[in-house]
DRENLUMMAR-315620 format. One record per residue: residue number from 0; residue in three letters; x, y, z of N, C-alpha, C, O, CB in turn. Coordinates in pm, whole numbers. Atoms other than C-alpha are relative to their C-alpha. Glycine has a CB too. Layout:
BEGIN
+-----+--------+--------+--------+--------+--------+--------+--------+--------+--------+--------+--------+--------+--------+--------+--------+--------+
| num | residu |   n.xx |   n.yy |   n.zz |  ca.xx |  ca.yy |  ca.zz |   c.xx |   c.yy |   c.zz |   o.xx |   o.yy |   o.zz |  cb.xx |  cb.yy |  cb.zz |
+-----+--------+--------+--------+--------+--------+--------+--------+--------+--------+--------+--------+--------+--------+--------+--------+--------+
| NUM |    Ala |      X |      Y |      Z |      X |      Y |      Z |      X |      Y |      Z |      X |      Y |      Z |      X |      Y |      Z |
...
+-----+--------+--------+--------+--------+--------+--------+--------+--------+--------+--------+--------+--------+--------+--------+--------+--------+
//
This chain:
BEGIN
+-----+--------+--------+--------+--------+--------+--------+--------+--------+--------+--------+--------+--------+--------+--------+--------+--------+
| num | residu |   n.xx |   n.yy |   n.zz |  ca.xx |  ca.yy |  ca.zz |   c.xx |   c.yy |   c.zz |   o.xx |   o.yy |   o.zz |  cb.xx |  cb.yy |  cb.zz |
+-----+--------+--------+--------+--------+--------+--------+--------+--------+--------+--------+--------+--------+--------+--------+--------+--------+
|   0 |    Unk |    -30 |     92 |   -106 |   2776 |  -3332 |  10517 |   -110 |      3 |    106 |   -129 |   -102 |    168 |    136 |     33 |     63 |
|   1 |    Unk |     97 |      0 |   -118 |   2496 |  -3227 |  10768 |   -147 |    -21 |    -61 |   -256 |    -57 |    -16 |     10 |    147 |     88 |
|   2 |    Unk |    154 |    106 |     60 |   2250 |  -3310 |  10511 |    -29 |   -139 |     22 |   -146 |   -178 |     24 |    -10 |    -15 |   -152 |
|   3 |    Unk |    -29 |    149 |    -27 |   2342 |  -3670 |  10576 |    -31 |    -17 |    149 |    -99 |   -113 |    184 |    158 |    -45 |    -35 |
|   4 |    Unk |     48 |      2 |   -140 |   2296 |  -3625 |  10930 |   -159 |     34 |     58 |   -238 |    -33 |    125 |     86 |     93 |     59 |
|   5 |    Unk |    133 |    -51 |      8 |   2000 |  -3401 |  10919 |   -128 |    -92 |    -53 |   -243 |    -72 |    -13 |     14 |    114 |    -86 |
|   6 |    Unk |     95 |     72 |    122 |   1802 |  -3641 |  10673 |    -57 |   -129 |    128 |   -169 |   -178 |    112 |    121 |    -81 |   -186 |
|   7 |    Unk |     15 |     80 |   -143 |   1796 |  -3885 |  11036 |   -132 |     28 |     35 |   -227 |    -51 |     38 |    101 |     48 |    127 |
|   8 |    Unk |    119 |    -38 |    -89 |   1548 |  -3670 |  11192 |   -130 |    -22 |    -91 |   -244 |    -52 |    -53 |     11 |    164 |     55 |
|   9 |    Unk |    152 |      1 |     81 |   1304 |  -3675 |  10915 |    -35 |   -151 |    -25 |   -148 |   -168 |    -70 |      4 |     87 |   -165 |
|  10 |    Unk |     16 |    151 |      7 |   1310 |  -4058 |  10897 |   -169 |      6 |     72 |   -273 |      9 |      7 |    147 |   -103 |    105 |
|  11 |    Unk |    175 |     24 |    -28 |    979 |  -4075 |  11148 |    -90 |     40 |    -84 |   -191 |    -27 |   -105 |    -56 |     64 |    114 |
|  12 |    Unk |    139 |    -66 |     90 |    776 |  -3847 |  10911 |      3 |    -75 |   -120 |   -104 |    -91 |   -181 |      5 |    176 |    -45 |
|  13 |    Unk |     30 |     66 |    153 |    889 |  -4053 |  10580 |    -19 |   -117 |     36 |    -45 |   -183 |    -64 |    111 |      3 |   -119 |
|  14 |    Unk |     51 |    151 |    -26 |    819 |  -4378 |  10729 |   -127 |     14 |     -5 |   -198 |     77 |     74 |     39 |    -73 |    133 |
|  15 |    Unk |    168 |      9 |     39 |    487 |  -4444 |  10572 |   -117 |   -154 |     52 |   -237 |   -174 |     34 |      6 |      1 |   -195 |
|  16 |    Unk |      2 |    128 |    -19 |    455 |  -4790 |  10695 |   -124 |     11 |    110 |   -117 |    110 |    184 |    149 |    -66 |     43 |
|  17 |    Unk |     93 |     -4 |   -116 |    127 |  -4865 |  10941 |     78 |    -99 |     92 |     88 |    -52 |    205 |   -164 |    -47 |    -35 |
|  18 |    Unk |    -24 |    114 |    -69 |    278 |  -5180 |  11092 |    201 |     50 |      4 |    272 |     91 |    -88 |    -72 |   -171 |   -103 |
|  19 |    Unk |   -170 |    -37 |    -32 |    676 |  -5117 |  11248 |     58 |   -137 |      1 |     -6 |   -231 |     48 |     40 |     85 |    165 |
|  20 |    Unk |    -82 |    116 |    -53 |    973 |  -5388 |  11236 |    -25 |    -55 |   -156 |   -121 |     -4 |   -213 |    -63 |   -103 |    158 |
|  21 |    Unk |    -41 |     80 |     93 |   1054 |  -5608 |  10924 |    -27 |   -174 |    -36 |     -4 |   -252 |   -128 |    113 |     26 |     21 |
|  22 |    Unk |    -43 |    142 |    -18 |    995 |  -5926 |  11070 |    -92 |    -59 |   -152 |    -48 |   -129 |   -243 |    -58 |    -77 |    183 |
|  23 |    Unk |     76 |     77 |    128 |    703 |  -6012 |  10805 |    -21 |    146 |   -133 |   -133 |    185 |   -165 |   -200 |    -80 |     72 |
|  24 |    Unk |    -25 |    -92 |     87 |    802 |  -5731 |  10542 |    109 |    -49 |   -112 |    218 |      7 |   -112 |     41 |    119 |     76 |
|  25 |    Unk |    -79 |     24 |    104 |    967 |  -5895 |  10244 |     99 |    129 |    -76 |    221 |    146 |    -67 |    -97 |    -57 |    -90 |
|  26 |    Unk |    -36 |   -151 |     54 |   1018 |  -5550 |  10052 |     59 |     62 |    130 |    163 |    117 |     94 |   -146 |     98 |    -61 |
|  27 |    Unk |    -90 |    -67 |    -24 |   1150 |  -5401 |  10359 |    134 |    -34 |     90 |    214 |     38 |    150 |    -62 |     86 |     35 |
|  28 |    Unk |   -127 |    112 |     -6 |   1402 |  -5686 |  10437 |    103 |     69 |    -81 |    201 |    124 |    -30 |    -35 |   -163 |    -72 |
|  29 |    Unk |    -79 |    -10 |    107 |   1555 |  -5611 |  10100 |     20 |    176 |    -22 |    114 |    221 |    -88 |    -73 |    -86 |   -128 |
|  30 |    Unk |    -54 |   -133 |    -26 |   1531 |  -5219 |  10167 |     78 |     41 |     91 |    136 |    147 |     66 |    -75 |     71 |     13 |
|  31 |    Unk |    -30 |    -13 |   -113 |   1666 |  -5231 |  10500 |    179 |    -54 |    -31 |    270 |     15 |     15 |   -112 |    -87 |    103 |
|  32 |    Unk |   -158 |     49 |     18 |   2031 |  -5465 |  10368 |     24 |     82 |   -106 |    141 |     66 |   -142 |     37 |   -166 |    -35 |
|  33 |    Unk |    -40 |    -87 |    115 |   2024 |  -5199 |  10067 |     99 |    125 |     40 |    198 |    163 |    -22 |   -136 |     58 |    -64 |
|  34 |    Unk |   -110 |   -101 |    -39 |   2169 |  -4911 |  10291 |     92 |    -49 |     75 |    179 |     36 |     88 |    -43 |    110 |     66 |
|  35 |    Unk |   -159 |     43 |    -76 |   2448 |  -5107 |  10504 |     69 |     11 |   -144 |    161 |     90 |   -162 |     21 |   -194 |     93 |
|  36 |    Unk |    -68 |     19 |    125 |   2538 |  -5196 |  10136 |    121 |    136 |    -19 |    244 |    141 |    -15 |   -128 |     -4 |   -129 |
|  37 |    Unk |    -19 |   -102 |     68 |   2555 |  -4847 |  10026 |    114 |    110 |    107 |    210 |    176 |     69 |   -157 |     55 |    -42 |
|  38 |    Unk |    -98 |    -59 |   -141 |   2719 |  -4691 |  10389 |    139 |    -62 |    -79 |    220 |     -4 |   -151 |    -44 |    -91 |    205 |
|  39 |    Unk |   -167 |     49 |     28 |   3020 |  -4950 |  10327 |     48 |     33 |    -96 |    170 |     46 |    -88 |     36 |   -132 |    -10 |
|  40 |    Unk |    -69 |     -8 |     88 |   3057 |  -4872 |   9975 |     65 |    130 |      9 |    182 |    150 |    -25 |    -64 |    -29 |   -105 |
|  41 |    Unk |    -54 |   -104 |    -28 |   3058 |  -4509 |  10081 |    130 |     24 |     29 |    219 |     82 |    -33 |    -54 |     33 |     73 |
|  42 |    Unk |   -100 |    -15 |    -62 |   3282 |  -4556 |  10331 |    161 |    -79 |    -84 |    280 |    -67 |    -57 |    -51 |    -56 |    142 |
|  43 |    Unk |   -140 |     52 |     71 |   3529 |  -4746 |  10094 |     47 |     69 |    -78 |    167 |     96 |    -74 |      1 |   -111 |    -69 |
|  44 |    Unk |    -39 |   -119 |     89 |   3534 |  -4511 |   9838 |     44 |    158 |     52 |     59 |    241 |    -37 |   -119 |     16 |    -85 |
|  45 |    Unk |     -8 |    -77 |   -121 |   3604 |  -4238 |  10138 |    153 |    -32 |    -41 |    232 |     42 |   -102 |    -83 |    -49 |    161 |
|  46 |    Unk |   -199 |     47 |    -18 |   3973 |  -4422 |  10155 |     63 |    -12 |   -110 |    183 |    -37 |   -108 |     48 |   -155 |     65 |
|  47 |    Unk |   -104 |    -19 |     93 |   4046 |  -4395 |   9797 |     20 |    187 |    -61 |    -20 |    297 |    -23 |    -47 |   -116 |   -131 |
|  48 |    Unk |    -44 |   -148 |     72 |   4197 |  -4116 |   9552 |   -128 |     36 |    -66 |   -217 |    -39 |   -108 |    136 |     -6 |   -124 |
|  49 |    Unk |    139 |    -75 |    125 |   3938 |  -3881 |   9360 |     43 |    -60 |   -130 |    122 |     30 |   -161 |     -2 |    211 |    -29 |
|  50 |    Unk |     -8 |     25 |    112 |   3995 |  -4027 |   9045 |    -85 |    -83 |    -78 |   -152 |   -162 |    -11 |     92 |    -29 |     -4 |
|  51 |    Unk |    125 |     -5 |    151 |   3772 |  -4109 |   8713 |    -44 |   -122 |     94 |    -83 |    -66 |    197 |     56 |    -39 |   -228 |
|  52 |    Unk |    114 |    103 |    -19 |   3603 |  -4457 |   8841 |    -85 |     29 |    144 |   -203 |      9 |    174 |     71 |   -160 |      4 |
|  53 |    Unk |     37 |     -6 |   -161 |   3601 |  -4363 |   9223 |   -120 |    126 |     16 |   -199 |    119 |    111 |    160 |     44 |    106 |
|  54 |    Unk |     62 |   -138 |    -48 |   3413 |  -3993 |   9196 |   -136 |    -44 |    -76 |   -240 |     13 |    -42 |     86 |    167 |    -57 |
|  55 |    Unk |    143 |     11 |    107 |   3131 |  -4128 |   8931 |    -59 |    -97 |     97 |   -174 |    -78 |    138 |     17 |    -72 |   -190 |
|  56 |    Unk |     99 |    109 |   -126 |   3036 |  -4426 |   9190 |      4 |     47 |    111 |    -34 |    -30 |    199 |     45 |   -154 |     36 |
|  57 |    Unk |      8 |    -73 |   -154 |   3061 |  -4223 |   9480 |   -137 |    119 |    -17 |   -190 |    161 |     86 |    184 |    101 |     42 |
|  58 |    Unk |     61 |    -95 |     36 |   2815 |  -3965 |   9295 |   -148 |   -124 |    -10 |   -244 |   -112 |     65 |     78 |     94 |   -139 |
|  59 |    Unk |     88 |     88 |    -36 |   2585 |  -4256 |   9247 |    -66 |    -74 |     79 |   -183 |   -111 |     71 |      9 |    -37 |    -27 |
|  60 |    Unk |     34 |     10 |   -157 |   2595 |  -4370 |   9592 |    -44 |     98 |     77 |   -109 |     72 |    178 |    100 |    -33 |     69 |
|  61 |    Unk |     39 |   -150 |   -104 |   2534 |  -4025 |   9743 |   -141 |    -13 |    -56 |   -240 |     -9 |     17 |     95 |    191 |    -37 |
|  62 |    Unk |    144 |    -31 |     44 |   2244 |  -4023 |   9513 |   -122 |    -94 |     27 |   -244 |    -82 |     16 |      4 |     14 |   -140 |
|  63 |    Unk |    119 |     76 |    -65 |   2124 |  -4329 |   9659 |    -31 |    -35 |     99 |   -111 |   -119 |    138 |    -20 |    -80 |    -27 |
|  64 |    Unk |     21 |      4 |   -174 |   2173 |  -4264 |  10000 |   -133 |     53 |     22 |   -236 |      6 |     71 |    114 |    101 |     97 |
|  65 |    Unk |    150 |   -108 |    -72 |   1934 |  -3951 |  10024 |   -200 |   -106 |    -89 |   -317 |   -130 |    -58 |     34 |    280 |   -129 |
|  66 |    Unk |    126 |    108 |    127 |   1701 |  -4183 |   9704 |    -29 |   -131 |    116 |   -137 |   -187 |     94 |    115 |    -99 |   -212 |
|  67 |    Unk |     70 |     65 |    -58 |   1679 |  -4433 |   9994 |   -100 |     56 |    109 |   -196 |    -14 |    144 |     74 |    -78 |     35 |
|  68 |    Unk |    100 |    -81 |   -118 |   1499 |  -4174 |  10275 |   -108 |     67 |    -83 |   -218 |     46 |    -30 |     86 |    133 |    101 |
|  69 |    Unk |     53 |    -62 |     86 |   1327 |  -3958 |   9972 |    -91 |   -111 |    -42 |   -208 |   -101 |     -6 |     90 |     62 |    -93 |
|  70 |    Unk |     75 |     55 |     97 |   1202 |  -4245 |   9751 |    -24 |   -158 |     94 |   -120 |   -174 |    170 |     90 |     -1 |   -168 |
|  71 |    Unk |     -6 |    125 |    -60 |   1258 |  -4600 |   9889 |    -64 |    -38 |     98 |   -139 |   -133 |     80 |     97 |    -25 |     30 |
|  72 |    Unk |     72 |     -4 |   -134 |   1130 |  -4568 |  10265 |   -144 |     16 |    -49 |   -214 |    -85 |    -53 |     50 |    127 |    105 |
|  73 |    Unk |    106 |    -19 |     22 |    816 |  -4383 |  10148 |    -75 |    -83 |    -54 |   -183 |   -112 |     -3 |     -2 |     78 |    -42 |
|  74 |    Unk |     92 |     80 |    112 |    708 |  -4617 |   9827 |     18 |   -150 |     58 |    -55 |   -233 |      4 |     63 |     16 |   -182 |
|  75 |    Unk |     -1 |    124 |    -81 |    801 |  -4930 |  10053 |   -187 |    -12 |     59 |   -284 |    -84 |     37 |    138 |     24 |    149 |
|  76 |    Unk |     90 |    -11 |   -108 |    557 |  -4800 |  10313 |   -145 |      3 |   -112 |   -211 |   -101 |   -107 |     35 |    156 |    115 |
|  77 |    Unk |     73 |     53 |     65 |    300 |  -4766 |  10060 |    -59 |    -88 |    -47 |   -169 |   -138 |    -27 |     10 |     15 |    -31 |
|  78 |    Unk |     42 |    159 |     80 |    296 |  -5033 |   9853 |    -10 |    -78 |     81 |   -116 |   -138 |     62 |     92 |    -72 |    -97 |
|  79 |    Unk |     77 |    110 |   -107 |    290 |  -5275 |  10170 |   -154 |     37 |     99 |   -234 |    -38 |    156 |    127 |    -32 |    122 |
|  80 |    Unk |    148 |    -61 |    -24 |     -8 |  -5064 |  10284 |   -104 |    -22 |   -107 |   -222 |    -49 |    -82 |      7 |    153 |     16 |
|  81 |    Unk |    119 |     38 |     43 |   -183 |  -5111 |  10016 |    -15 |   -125 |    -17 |   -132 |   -151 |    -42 |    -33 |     53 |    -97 |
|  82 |    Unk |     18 |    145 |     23 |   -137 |  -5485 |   9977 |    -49 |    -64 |     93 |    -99 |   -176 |     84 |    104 |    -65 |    -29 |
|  83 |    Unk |     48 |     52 |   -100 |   -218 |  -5502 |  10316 |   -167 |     29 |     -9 |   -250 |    -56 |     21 |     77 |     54 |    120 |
|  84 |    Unk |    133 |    -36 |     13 |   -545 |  -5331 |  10257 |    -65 |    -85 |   -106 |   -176 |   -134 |    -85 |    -11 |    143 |    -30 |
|  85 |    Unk |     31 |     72 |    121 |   -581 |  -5504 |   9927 |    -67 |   -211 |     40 |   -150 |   -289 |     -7 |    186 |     18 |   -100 |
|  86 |    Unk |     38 |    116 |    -25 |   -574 |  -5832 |  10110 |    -87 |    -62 |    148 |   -134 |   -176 |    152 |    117 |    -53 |    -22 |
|  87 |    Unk |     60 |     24 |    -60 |   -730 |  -5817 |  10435 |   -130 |     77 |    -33 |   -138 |    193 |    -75 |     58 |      1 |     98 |
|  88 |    Unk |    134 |    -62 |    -10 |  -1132 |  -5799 |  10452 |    -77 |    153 |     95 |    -77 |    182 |    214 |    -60 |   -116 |     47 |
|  89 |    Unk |     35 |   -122 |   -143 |  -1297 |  -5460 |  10574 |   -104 |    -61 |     81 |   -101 |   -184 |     72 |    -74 |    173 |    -49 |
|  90 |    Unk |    119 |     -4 |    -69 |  -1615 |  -5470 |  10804 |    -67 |     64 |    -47 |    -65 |    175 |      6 |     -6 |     27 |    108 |
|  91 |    Unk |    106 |   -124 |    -29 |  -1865 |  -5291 |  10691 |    -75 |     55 |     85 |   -135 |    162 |     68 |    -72 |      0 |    -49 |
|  92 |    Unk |     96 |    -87 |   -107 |  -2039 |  -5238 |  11009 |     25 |     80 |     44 |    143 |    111 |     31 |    -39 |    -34 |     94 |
|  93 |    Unk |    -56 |   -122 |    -89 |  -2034 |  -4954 |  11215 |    111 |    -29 |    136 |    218 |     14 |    179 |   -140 |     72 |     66 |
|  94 |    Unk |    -90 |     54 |   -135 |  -1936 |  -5139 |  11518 |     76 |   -146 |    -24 |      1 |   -235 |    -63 |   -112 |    -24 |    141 |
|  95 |    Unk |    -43 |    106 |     41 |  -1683 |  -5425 |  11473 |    -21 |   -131 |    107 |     39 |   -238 |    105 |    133 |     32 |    -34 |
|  96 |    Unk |     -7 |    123 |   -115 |  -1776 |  -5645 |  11764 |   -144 |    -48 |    -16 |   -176 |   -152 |     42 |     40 |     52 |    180 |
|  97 |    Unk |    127 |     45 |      1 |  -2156 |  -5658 |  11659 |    -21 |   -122 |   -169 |     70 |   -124 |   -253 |   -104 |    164 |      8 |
|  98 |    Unk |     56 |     54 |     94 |  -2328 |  -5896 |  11383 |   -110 |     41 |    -50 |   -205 |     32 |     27 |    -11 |    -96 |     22 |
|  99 |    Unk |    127 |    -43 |     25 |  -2594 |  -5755 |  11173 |   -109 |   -183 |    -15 |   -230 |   -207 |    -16 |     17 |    119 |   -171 |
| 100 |    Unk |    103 |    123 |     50 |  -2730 |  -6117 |  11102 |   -102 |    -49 |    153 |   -209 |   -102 |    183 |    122 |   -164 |    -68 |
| 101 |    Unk |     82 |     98 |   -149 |  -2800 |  -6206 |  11464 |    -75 |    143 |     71 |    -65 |    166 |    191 |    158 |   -101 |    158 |
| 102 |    Unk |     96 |   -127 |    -53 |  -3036 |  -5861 |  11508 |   -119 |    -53 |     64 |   -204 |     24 |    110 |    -53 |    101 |   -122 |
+-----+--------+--------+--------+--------+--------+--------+--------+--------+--------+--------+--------+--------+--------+--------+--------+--------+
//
């Protein structure tokens, strides 16, 4: 139970992301409505009996609570890092405000 709580604080360090907020983040739109999902289902399966269908999807949800801070957050932040890198141009100069052409 305090793993679930605990797993909070480490959120800043697994956020791999350079750029914060969702607004132009496709991938983490669709990561971000993945855990309300998974909370409510929690919490629904919370209000029933332990029995055979309820304990196997509750075991699968637990596993994809912590699988969203562990795996999900991190390989988000990645992969839009590199696409971002992938698609904007570097500079090669040393200084970005100069032009080598106009020397």
């Amino acid at each position: 139970m305090f793993g679930s709580l605990f797993i909070l604080l480490l959120l800043p360090i697994l956020d791999t992301k350079r750029t914060r907020g969702n607004k132009f983040s496709p991938l983490g739109k669709i990561n971000f409505w993945l855990m309300p999902v998974i909370v409510l289902m929690l919490g629904w399966l919370g209000g029933n009996h332990p029995e055979f269908p309820y304990t196997e999807i509750g075991q699968v949800l637990t596993f994809l609570y912590f699988a969203w801070f562990f795996i999900f957050i991190p390989v988000v932040g990645i992969v839009e890092n590199t696409l971002v890198d992938i698609a904007l141009p570097h500079n090669t100069s040393s200084n970005p405000g100069t032009n080598k052409n106009n020397e």
